[in-house]
MARKOLSE-460338 format. One record per residue (C-alpha): residue in three letters; x, y, z. Coordinates in Angstrom, 1 decimal, decimal comma. Each point is the difference from the previous one (the first is absolute). Layout:
ATOM  code       X       Y       Z
ATOM   ALA       X       Y       Z
...
This chain:
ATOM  code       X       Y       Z
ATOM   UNK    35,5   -86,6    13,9
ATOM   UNK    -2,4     0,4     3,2
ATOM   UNK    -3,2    -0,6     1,1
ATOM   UNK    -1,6     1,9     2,6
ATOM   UNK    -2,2    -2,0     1,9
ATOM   UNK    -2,0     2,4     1,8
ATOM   UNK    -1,1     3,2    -1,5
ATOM   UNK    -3,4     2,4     0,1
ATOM   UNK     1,5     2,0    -2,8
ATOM   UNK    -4,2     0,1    -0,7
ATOM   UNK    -0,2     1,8     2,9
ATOM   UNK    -1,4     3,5    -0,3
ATOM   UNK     3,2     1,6     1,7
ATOM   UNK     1,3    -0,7    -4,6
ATOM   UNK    -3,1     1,4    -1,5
ATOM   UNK     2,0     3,0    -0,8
ATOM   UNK     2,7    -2,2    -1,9
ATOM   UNK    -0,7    -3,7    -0,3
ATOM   UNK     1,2    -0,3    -3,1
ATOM   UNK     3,3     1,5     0,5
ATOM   UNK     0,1    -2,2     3,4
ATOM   UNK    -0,4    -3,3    -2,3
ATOM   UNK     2,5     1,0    -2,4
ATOM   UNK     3,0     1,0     2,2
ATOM   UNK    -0,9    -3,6     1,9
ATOM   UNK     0,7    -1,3    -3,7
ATOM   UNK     2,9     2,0    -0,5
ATOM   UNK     1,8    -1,1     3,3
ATOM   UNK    -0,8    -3,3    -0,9
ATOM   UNK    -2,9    -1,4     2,0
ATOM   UNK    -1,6    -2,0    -2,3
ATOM   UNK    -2,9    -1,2     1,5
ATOM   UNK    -2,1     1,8     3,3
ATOM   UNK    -2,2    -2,3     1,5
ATOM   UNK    -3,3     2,4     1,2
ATOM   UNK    -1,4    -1,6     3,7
ATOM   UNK    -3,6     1,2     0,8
ATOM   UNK    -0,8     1,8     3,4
ATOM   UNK    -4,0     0,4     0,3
ATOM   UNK    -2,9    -0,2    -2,1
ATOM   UNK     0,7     3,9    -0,8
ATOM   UNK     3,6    -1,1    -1,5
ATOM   UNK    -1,3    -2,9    -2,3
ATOM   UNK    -1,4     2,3    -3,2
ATOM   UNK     3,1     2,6    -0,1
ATOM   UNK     2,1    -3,0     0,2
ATOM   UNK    -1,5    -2,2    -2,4
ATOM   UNK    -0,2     3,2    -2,6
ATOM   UNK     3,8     0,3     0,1
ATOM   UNK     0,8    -3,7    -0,2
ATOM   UNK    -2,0    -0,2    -2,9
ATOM   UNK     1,7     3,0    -2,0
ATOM   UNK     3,3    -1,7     1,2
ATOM   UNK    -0,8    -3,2    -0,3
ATOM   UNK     3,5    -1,1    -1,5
ATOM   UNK     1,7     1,2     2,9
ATOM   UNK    -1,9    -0,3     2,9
ATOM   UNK    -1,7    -2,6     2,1
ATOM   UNK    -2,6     0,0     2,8
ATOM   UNK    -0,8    -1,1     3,4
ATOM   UNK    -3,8     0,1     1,6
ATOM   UNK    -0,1    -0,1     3,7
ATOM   UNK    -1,4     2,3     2,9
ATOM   UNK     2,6     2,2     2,3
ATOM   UNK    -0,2    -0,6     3,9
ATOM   UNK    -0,6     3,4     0,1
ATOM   UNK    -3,5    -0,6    -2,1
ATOM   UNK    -1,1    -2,1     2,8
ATOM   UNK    -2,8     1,8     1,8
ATOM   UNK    -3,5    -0,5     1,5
ATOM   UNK    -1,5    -0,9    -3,7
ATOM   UNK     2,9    -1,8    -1,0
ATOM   UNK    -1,9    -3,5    -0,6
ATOM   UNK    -1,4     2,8    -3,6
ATOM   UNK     3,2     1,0    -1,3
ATOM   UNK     1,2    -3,7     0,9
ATOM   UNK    -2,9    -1,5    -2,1
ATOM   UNK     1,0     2,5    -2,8
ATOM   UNK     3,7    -0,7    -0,3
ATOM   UNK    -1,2    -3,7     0,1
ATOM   UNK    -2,5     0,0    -3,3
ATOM   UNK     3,4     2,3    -1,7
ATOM   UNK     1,6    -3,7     0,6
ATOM   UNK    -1,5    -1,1    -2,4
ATOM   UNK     1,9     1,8    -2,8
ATOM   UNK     2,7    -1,9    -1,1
ATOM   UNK     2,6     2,8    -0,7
ATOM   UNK     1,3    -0,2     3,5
ATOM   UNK     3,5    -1,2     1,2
ATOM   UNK    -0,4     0,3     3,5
ATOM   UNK    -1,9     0,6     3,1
ATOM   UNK     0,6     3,5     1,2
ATOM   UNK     0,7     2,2     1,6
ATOM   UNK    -1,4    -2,1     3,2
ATOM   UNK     1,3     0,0     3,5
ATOM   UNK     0,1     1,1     4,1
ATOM   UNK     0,3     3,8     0,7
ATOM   UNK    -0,1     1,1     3,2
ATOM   UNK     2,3     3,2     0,7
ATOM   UNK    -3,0     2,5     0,2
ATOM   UNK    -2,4    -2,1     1,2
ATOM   UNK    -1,0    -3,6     1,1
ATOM   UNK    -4,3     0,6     0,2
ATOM   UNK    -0,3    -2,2    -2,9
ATOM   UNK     3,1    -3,1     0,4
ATOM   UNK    -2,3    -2,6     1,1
ATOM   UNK    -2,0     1,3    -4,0
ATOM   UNK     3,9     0,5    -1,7
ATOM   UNK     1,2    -3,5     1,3
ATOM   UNK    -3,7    -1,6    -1,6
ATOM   UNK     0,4     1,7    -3,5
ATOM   UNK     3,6    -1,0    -0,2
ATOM   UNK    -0,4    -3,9     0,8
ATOM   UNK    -2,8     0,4    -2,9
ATOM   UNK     2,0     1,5    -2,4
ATOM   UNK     2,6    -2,4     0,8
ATOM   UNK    -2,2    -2,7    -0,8
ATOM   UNK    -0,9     1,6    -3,4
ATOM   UNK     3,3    -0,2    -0,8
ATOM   UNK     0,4    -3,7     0,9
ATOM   UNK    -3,0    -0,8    -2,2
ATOM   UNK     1,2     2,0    -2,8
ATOM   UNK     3,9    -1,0     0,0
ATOM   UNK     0,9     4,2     0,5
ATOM   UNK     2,3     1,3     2,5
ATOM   UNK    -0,4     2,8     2,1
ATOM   UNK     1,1     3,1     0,7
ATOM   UNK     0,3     0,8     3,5
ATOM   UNK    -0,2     3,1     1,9
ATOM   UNK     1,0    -0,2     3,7
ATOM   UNK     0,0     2,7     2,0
ATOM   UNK     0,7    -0,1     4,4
ATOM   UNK    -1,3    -3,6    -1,1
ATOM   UNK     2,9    -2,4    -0,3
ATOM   UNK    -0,6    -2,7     2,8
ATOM   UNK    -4,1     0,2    -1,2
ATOM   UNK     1,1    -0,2    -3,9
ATOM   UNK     2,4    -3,2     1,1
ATOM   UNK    -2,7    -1,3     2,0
ATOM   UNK    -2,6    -0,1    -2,3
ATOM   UNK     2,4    -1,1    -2,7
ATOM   UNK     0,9    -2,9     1,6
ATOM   UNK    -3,6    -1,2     0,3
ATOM   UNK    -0,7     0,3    -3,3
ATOM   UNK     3,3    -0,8    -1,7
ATOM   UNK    -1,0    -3,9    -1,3
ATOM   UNK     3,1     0,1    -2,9
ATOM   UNK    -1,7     2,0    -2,6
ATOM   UNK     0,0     4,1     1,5
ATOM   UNK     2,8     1,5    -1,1
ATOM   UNK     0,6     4,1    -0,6
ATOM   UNK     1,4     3,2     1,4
ATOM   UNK     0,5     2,1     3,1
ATOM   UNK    -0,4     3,2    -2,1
ATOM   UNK     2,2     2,7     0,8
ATOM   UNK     1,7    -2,1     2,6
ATOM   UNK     1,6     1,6     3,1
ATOM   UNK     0,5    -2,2     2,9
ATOM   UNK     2,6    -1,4     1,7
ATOM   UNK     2,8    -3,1    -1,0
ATOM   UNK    -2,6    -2,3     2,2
ATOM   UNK    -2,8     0,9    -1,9
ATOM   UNK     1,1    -0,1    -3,6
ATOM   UNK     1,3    -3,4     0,8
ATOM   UNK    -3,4    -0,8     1,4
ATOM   UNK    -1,7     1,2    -3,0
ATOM   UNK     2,4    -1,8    -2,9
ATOM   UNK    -0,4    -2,9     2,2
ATOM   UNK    -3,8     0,1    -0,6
ATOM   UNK     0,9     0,0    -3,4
ATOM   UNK    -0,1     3,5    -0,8
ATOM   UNK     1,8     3,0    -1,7
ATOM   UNK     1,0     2,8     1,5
ATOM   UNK    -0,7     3,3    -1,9
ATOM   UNK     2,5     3,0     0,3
ATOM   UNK    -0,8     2,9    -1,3
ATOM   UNK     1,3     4,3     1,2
ATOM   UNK     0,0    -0,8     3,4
ATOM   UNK     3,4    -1,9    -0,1
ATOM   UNK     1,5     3,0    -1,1
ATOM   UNK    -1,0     1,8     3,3
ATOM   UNK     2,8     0,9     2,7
ATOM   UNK    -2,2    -1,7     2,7
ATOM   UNK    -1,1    -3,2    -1,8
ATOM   UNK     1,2    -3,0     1,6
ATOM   UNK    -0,1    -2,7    -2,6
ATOM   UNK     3,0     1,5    -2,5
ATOM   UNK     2,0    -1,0     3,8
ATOM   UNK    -1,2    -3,7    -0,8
ATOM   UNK    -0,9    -0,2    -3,5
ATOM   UNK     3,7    -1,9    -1,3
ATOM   UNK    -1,4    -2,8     2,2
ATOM   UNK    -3,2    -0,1    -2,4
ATOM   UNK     0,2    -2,1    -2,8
ATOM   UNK    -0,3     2,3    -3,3
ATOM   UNK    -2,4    -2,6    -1,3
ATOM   UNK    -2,4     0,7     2,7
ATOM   UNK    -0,1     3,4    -0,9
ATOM   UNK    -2,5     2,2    -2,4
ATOM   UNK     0,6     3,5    -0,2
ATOM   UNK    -3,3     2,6    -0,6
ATOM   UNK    -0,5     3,8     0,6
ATOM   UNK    -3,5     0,3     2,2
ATOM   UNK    -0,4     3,2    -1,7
ATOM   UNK    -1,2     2,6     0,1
ATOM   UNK     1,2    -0,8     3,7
ATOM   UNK     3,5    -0,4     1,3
ATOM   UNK     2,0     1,4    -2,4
ATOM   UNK     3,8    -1,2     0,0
ATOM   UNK     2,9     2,2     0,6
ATOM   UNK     0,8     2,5    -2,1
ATOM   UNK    -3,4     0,3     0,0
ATOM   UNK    -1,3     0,5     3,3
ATOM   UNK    -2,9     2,8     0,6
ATOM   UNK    -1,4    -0,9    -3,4
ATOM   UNK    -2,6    -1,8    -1,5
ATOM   UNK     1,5    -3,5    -1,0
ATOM   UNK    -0,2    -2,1    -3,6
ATOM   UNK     0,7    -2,8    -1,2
ATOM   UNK     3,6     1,3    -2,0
ATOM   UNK     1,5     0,6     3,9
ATOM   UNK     0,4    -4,0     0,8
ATOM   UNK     3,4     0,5    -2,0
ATOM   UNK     0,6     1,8     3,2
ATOM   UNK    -0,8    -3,4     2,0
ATOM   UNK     2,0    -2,0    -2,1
ATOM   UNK     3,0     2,0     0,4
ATOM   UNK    -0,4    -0,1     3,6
ATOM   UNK    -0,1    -3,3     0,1
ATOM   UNK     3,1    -1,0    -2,3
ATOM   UNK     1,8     2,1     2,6
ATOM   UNK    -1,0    -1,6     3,0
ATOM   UNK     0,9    -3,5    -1,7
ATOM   UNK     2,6     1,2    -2,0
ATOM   UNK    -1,0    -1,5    -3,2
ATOM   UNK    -0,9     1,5    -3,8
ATOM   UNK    -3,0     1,8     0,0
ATOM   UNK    -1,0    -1,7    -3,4
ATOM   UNK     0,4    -3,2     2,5
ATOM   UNK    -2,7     1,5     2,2
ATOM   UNK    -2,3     0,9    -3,1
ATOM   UNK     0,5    -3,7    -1,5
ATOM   UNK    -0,5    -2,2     3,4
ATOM   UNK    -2,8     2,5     1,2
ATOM   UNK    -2,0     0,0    -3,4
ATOM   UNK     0,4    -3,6    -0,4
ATOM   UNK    -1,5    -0,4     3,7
ATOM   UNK    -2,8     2,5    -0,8
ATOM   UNK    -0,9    -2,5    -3,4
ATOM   UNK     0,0    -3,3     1,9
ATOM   UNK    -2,1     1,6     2,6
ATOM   UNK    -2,8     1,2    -1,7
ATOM   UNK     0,0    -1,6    -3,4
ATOM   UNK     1,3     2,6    -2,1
């Protein structure tokens, strides 16, 4: 059995075929999706599927970097009153992007050291979205790391450096399609990465694993990462599911 740890299967690209979505995800044997929030626009579509699927799924509130604009102090004042809901088992999706554009870092860096501290305060981790962001990320990790933070790089794809930088802050390292990519780095390093500091998730409907590559991704596809993984460390792939699911429970609760 699997969880996926990051998905937006209640993301419009599914409104054709949700349904199917969720039950091939059952069929391949991910029995649990855990559902991270983006933006205030993302909380109600989210929060509708979790309920109908509430046996299976699991959910996350946070704002993206990417949410972080001029009125972001508003959206951040709205994803703060949703914190008070007690359905949550993380803080998430937070984080640092700055690929397309660094106008608003100084704003990003603020919002994530808040969120950070929500997650202290309410004994959640986090899950972490770095992008063009690593040395910031570590930087403002290390300041507010007191024992207590703990979480994931989502959708992890840095170097041997930095994902022994990040488990060394206590963290996870989340693998999802990428690994399975010709020019992806980590599969060179990842049988020097502990299997119990790894969660496996799909990101979908983004970066869907080969085969699959060109289409929309969900949630039945992390088989795909698992396999990729068991062949880089040459081990069982039902030892991947077991370790990586057990990981996945201890870190958020399940």
């Amino acid at each position: 059995m699997y969880i996926d740890t990051h998905s937006h299967i209640y993301d419009e690209a599914f409104d054709a075929d949700r349904e199917l979505v969720f039950e091939r995800a059952i069929e391949a044997g991910v029995e649990t999706i855990l559902l991270p929030n983006t933006d205030e626009t993302t909380i109600k579509p989210m929060m509708d599927f979790y309920e109908s699927h509430i046996d299976n799924c699991k959910v996350m509130m946070g704002l993206h970097p990417e949410g972080v604009k001029e009125d972001y102090k508003r959206h951040l004042a709205v994803i703060e009153k949703e914190m008070e809901r007690d359905c949550w088992v993380g803080v998430g999706e937070i984080g640092l992007d700055l690929y397309w554009d660094k106008t608003f870092e100084k704003q990003q860096v603020e919002v994530l050291k808040e969120q950070l501290r929500w997650a202290k305060q309410l004994s959640l981790p986090v899950s972490l979205h770095t992008r063009e962001a690593f040395d910031l990320m570590f930087k403002v990790l290390e300041h507010e790391q007191d024992g207590s933070l703990k979480g994931v790089f989502h959708c992890f794809n840095g170097t041997e450096e930095q994902a022994n930088i990040a488990i060394s802050l206590g963290f996870h390292l989340g693998l999802g399609g990428v690994i399975t990519y010709k020019n992806c780095d980590v599969k060179n390093f990842l049988a020097n990465i502990s299997l119990e500091k790894i969660i496996l998730e799909t990101d979908d409907p983004y970066l869907p694993p080969v085969p699959y590559r060109g289409k929309r991704n969900e949630p039945a596809y992390m088989v795909e990462v698992a396999k990729k993984i068991a062949e880089v460390k040459d081990i069982d792939i039902k030892e991947v599911a077991r370790v990586t699911t057990d990981n996945a429970r201890k870190l958020f609760n399940l």
